[in-house]
N, C-alpha and C positions, 0 to 999 in steps of 0.2 A: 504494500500500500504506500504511496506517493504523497506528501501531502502539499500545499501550494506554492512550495520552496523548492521540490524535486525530491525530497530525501524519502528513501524507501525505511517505514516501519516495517516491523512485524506487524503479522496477520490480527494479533491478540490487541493492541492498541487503537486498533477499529469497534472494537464491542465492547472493550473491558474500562469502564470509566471509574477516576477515582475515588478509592472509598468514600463511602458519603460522613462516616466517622471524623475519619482526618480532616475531611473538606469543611465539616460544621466548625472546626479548631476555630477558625476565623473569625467566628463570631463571639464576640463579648456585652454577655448578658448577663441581667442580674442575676436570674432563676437558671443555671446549669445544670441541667440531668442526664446529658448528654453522654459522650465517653466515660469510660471506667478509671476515674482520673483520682487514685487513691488521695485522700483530704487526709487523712492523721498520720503520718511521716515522724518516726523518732528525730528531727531536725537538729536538736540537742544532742542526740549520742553518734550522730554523723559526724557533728561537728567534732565532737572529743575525740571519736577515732581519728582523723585527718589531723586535729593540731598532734596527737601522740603520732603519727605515722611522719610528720613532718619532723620532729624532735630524731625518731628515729633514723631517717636516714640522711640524716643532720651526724649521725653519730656514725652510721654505715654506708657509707656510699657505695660498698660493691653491691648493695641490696638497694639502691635506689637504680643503681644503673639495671639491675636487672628488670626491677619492677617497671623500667620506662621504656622497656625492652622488648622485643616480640618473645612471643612463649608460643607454648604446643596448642597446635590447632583445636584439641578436645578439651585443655584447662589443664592448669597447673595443679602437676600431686596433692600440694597441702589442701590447696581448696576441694578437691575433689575429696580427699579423706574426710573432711569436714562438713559435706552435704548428704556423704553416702552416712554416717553415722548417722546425723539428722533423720534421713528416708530410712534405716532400720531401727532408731530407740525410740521414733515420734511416732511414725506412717506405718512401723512393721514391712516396708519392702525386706524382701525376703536375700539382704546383700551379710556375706561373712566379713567384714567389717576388719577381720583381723584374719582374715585366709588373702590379702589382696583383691579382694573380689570388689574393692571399692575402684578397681580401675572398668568395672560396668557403667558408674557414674562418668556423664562429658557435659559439657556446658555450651552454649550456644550465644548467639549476642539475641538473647530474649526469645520466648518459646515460640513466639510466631517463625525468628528464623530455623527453628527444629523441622514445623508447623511444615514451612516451607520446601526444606531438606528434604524432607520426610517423603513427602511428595515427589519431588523434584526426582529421586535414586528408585521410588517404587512404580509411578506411573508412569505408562505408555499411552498415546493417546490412542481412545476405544475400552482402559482400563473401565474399572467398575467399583465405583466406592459410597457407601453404605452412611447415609449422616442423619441427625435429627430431624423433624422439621417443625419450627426452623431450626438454624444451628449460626455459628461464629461463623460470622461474615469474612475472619480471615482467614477461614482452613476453605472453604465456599469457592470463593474469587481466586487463589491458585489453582486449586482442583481443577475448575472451570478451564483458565489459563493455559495450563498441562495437558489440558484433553481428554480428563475424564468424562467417565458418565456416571452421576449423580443419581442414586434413589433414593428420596427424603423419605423416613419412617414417620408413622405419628407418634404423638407424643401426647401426655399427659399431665396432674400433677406430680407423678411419682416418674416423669422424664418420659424417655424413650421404651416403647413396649415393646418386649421382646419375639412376641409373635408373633408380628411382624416382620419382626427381621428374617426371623426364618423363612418366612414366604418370601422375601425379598430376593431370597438366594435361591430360591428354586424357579421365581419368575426372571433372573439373572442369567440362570445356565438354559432356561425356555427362550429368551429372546434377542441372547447377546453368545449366548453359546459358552459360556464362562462362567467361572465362579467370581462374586466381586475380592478384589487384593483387599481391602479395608472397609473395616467397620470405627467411626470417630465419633467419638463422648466425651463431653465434661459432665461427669458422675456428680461433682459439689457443687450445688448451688449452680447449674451451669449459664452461661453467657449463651443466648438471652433472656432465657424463662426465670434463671434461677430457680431450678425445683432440681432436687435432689435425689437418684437413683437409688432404689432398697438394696441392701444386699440378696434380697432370692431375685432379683432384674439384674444385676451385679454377675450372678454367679451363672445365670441365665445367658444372659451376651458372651460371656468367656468359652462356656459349652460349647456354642453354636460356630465361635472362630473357630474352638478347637476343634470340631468337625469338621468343619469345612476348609482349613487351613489358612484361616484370613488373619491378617494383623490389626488387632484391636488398640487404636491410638486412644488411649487414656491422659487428656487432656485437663490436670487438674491444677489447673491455675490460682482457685480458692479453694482448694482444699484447707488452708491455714486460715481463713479467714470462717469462719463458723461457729454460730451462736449457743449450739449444741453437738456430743459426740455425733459425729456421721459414721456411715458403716465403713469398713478396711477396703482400701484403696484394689480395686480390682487386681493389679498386680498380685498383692498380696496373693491371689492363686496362683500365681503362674511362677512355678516352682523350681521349672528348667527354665526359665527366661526364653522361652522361646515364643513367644504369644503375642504378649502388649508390650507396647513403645508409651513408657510412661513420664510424663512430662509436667513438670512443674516450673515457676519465674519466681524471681526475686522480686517484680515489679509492683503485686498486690499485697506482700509479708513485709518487704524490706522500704526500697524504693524502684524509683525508675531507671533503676542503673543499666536496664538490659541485658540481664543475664538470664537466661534459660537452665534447666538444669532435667536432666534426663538419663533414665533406666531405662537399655532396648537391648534387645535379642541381639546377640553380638554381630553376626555378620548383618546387619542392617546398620549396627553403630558404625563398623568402619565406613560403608556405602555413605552414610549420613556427614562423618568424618571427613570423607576425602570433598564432598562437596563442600562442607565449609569453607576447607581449606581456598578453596576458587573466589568465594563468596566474600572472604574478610579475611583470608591467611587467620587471625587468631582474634581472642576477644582479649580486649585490655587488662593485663596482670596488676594494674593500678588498681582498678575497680575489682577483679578477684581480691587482692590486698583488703580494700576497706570491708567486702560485703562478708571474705573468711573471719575478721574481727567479728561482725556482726552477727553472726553466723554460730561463733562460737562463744558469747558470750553475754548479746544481749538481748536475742530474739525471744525468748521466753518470755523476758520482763517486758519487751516490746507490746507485744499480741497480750497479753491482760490488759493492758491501757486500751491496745486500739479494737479490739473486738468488743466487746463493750460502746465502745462508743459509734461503731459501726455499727451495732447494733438496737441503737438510740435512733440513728438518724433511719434506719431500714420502720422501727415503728414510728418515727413522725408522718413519714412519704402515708405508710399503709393506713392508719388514720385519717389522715387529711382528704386519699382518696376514696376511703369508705365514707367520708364525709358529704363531699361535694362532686364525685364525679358522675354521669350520667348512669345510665343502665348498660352493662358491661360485668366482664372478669378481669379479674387479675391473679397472677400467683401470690403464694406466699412462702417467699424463700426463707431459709433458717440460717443462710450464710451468704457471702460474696457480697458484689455491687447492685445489684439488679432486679426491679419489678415489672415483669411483663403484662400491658393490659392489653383487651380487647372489646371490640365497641360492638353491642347487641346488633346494628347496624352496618352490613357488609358494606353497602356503598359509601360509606365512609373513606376518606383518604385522609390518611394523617400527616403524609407528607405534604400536599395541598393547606393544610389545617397549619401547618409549623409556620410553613412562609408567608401566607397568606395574615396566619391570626396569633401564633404562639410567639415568633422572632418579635413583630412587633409587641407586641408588650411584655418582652426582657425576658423570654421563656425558650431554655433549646429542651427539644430530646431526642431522641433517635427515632423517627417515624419502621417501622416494621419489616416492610419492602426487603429491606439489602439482608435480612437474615434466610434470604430464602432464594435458591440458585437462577443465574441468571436464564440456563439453560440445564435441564435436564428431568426427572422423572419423580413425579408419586404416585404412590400406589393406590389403586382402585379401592374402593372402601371395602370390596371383596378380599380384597391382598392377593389377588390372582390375575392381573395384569399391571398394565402400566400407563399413565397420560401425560400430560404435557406437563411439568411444575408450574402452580400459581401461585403467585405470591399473597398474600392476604393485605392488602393497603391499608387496612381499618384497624390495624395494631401499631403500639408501640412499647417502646423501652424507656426505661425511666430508671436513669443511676440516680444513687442515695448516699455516694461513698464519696462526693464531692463537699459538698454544701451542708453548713451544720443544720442543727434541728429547727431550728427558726425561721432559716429561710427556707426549709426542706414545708415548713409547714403553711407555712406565707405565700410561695410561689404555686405549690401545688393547689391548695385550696383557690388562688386564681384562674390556674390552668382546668381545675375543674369547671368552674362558675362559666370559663370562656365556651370550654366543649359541654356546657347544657343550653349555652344560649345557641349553638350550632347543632345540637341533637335533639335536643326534647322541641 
């Protein structure tokens, strides 16, 4: 493709337009509900690590030079011993901690580029991969990009139904001749529903890869953020590592430093590994430095402050909408950034409704649309064929993980008042 300069793009830069996430950054308003833009930041004990880490190599310089240094593509030893501990004394991943087995743990510059990876070393275009619906608009948009073919499952309050899936795979090897390569979950709280997968749905999806030989990405980016115990991280079954690609970020627990952190089936880790490598050569041993401190000594004490109060602002939002919004659902999540509604009212559009009524009067969120593939398939209400994916317009997302309780309660009770002079 040409465009009015002469320069040939790729084919993918004709249909694939930029996330609407990132695109809303631009706008600065009062009422933010928009992205997953964690508000309670230890900013104090960021700070202490960086003046002591400056003291240090104040005192070391062959360890400043190193740290300002390129490193190994999958992350540096120390930090990798100090995440795989974490994923087996917190999470129970199933890593010998003290057999070397912490070189199963690699890091990435933030889970989407894993996200990315991931994709990138497993699909062929025509593949066949298996997601929510809706689901994370960034595993979505590469998929698409790559070539896959997408069959969105439904979903619930208890997430993805697993009976589904199974029909998914039998209507996959009927009409594409294949079995799909992947099945992709966020089990905690997930991004955009926020509903939460049971362990017998858990233990259900795992079965069903492990019949069918598919890689189940276990996407648990809030797993750490959670207002109550949730069930064992689906890994936890997968006993030879050979199954799930399990994946977690520093960016919702710690900060936005972009580090990704992940447990996968070895020869997928190297696959994953060498494209890094093309992608970034390495991720900053700066930021392994400050996040290993963090890592190792203050995240506990962190996550009591800030889940708590994540959890303050997640009951202002729910409140305020059970208050004043139209006739509609919504979830109700027990953890993460996020409340998904939906409006009794199909021909509703919500992205119409933001720019039209919401922007202007100081209000963002993520209208519904982009959680749901630009191109590819759901399944017949029967589970025994396939149609065209529709997006549902008449939804949206609504973060809580930005904005304190006041204005979480102020802005929404508006954003409702606005969508019943537009509904009712």
């Amino acid at each position: 493709m040409a465009d009015k300069d002469g320069y040939s793009f790729s084919s993918w830069t004709s249909f694939i337009e930029e996330s609407q996430i990132r695109a809303l950054l631009k706008y600065h308003v009062e009422y933010y509900y928009a992205g997953g833009k964690p508000g309670i930041i230890p900013t104090d004990t960021f700070a202490d690590i960086m003046a002591d880490l400056s003291e240090t190599y104040k005192e070391n310089p062959k360890m400043a030079l190193e740290d300002f240094n390129y490193g190994p593509t999958g992350g540096q030893p120390w930090f990798l011993k100090t995440l795989a501990r974490r994923l087996c004394d917190v999470r129970g991943i199933p890593i010998d901690c003290d057999d070397e087995e912490w070189e199963l743990v690699s890091i990435t510059n933030g889970s989407q580029q894993a996200l990315y990876a991931l994709l990138d070393t497993l699909i062929d275009p025509g593949d066949v991969i298996i997601t929510p619906s809706p689901a994370y608009l960034g595993f979505l948009v590469p998929a698409v990009k790559l070539g896959g073919r997408i069959i969105t499952i439904p979903t619930d309050l208890d997430g993805i139904i697993p009976e589904y899936v199974e029909k998914a795979v039998h209507v996959s090897k009927m009409k594409f001749g294949k079995v799909p390569d992947i099945l992709y979950v966020v089990p905690d709280s997930d991004n955009p529903k926020g509903t939460t997968i049971p362990m017998k749905r858990r233990k259900a999806l795992f079965d069903i890869c492990e019949s069918h030989d598919m890689l189940l990405i276990e996407d648990s980016a809030y797993a750490e953020i959670q207002f109550k115990k949730n069930p064992k991280p689906i890994k936890t079954l997968d006993k030879e590592n050979k199954r799930v690609a399990y994946l977690g970020t520093t960016s919702k627990e710690a900060a936005v430093l972009r580090v990704g952190y992940s447990v996968m089936p070895t020869n997928v880790r190297e696959q994953v590994l060498k494209d890094k490598g093309y992608l970034d050569l390495c991720t900053s041993t700066l930021v392994q430095r400050i996040l290993n401190e963090y890592y190792m000594n203050h995240i506990d004490e962190a996550m009591k402050v800030a889940i708590p109060e994540y959890e303050k602002r997640y009951k202002a939002m729910a409140k305020a909408m059970d208050a004043s919004f139209p006739a509609g659902k919504r979830t109700d999540p027990t953890g993460g950034f996020f409340i998904w509604w939906e409006s009794e009212k199909p021909d509703f559009n919500s992205k119409k409704f933001m720019m039209d009524v919401a922007i202007p009067n100081d209000i963002l969120y993520v209208p519904g649309g982009p959680f749901y593939p630009i191109t590819g398939y759901d399944l017949t209400d029967n589970g025994n064929d396939l149609k065209p994916t529709s997006p549902q317009p008449n939804t949206m997302r609504l973060g809580y993980s930005y904005a304190e309780p006041d204005v979480i309660s102020e802005g929404i009770e508006k954003l409702g008042n606005l969508l019943s002079e537009e509904l009712d």
